[in-house]
N, C-alpha and C positions, 0 to 999 in steps of 0.2 A: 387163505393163501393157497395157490395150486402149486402142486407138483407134477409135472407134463410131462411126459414123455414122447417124443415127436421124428418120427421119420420123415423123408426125403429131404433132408437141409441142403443136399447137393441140389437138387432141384429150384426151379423157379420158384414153384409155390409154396413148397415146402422152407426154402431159403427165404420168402416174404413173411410168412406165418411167425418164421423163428425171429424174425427184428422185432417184430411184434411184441411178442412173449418175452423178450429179453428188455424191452423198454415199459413193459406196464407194472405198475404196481402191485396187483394182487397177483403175478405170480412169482414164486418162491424160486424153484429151481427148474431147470429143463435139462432132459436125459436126451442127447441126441443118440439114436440108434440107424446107421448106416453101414453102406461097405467102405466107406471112403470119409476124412473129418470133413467138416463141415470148412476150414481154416479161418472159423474165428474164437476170439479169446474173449471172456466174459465173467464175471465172479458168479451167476447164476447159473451157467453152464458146465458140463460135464458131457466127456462123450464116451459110445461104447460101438466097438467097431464088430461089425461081423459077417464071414464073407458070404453067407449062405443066411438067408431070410428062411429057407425050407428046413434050416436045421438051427434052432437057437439056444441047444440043448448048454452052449458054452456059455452063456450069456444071461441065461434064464434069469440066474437068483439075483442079476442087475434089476431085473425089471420091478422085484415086489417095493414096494409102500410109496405107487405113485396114487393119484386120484383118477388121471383124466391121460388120455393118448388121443395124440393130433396125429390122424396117420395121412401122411401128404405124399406118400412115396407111389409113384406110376409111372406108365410108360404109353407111348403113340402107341396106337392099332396099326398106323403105317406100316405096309410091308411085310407084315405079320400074318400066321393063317389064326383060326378061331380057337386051335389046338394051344397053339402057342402063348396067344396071348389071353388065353383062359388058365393055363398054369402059371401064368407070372402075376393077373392081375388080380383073379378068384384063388388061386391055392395059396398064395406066399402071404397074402390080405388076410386071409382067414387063419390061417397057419400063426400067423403074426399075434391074431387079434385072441386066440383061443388060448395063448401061452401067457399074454397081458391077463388075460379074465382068470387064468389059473391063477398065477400071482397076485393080483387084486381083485377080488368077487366081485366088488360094490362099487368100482371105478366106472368111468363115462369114457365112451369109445366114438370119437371125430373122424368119420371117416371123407375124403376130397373125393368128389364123385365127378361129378360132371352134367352140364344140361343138357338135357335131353335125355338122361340115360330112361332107360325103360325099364317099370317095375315089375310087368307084368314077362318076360324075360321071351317073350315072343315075336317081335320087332324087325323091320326089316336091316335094321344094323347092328352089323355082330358088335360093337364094341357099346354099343347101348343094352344088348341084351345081357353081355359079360356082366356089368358093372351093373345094373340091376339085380343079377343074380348075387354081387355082391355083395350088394344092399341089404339085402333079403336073409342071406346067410345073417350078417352082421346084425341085424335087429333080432333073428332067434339068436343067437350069444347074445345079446345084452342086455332087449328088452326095451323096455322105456330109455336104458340109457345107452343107447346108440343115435347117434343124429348122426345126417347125411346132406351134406354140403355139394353144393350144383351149382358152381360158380360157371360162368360163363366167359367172356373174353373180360381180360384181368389187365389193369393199372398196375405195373411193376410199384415196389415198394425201393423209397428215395435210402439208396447206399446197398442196393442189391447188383451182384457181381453177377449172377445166374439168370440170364435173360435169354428166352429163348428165341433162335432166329425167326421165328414167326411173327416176332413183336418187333421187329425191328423196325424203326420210328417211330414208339408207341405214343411219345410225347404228341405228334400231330393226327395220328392213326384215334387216341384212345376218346378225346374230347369229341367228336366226326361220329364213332359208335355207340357213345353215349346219350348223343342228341338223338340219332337216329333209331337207335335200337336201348333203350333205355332196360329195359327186360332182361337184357342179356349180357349187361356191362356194368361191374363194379371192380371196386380195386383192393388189392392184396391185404392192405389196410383194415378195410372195411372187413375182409375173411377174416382175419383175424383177432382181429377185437370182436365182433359176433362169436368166432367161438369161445373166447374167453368170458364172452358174458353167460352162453348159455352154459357153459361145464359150473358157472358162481351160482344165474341163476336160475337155467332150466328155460326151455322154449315152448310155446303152446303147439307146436309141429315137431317131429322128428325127420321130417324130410324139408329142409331149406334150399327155396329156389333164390334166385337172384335179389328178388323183391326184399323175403324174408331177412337176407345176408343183411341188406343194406337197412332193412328197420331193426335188426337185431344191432347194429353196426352203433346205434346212438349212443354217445358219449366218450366218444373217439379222446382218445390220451393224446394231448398235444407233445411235441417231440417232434424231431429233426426227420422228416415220413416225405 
C-alpha cells in the first residue's frame, strides 16, 4: 500500500493525479502539500498547507514515513523571463524534493515534466532547458528512484473542477488530437495509474514519454473517471 505525498492538487494535473490516488486500491493515504486546500474531503486524505515552497522548515517533520511523492506542482513559462521561472520551477522543485529525500532516504520521487523538455539543458527553448535541468537535478537526488513524466496534451479527469482555459472544449478538442497526433495525447487517468504502477512496481525507463505513460497506464481501475 502507498503512502503519497503529492503537490499541485490546485492545479489541473495535479487535481487529476489526486482522483486517481484517492480512488485506487493500493494506495493507503495521500498528504496534499500546497499554498491553498485542495477543497476536497476524503478518508485517505490529509492536507498540509504552506506558503513558502522555498522555506518548509514548518512543515518538515509532516513529510517523514511517506514512500513515494507525486510532484505535479508548476507554472506557464508564459510571460515569465528565464530568471524567473528558473527560481520557481528548478529551486522550489528541488528545494521541495531534497527536504522529501531528507525525511524519506529510500522513497520514489514523480516528478510532472513535460514533452519536449530537453535533457541535455541546451535547447533553443528556455522552458524545455529549465525543466531538463530539472530533471537532471532530480535523478542525482534520487537515482534510480526518480521517474520523469512527459505527458503531453491531457484528457481532463471525469469530476475535476481545475481545467485550464487552454482546454476549453477538451470533450471535442481531445478525441481530433488523439487521432492525429497520438504521441502526444493521453489522459490524466492514464498519468496516474502509470505512476501508481510504477512507484508498486518499478519501470524499465526513468524518463516516461507519452507512449511509455499510456503502456505503463494498463489495468486502469474502473470508477466514475
Amino acid at each position: 500500500m502507498l503512502k503519497i505525498i503529492l503537490t499541485g492538487a490546485t492545479g489541473m494535473v495535479g487535481e487529476g493525479v489526486l482522483l486517481v490516488c484517492l480512488a485506487h486500491p493500493e494506495v493507503e493515504k495521500v498528504l496534499v502539500i500546497g499554498r491553498h486546500s485542495s477543497g476536497r474531503n476524503h478518508p485517505k486524505l490529509t492536507e498540509s498547507l504552506t506558503k513558502d515552497f522555498a522555506d518548509l522548515s514548518a512543515i518538515e517533520d509532516k513529510l517523514a514515513g511517506y514512500d513515494t511523492c507525486f510532484f505535479c506542482a508548476g507554472v506557464s513559462s508564459i510571460g515569465k523571463s528565464e530568471d524567473e521561472y528558473y527560481k520557481i520551477t528548478y529551486g522550489l522543485t528541488v528545494n521541495f524534493a531534497e527536504t522529501f529525500k531528507k525525511q524519506n532516504p529510500k522513497a520514489k520521487f514523480f516528478y510532472i515534466s513535460g514533452y519536449g523538455t530537453d535533457s541535455s539543458e541546451k535547447g533553443k527553448y528556455m522552458w524545455a532547458r529549465v525543466k531538463g535541468k530539472t530533471e537532471n537535478r532530480l535523478s542525482e537526488i534520487f537515482g534510480k528512484n526518480a521517474y520523469m513524466f512527459r505527458p503531453g496534451y491531457l484528457k481532463p479527469t471525469k469530476g475535476q473542477r481545475r481545467i485550464l482555459k487552454a482546454y476549453w472544449g477538451w470533450q471535442i478538442s481531445y478525441p481530433f488530437m488523439k487521432l492525429v497526433m497520438p504521441k502526444f495525447t493521453c489522459t490524466l487517468k492514464e498519468v496516474g495509474i502509470a505512476m501508481i504502477n510504477c512507484a508498486l512496481n518499478g519501470y524499465s525507463k526513468n524518463i516516461l514519454e507519452v507512449k511509455d505513460i499510456i503502456q505503463n497506464s494498463e489495468g486502469l481501475i474502473k470508477g466514475n473517471f
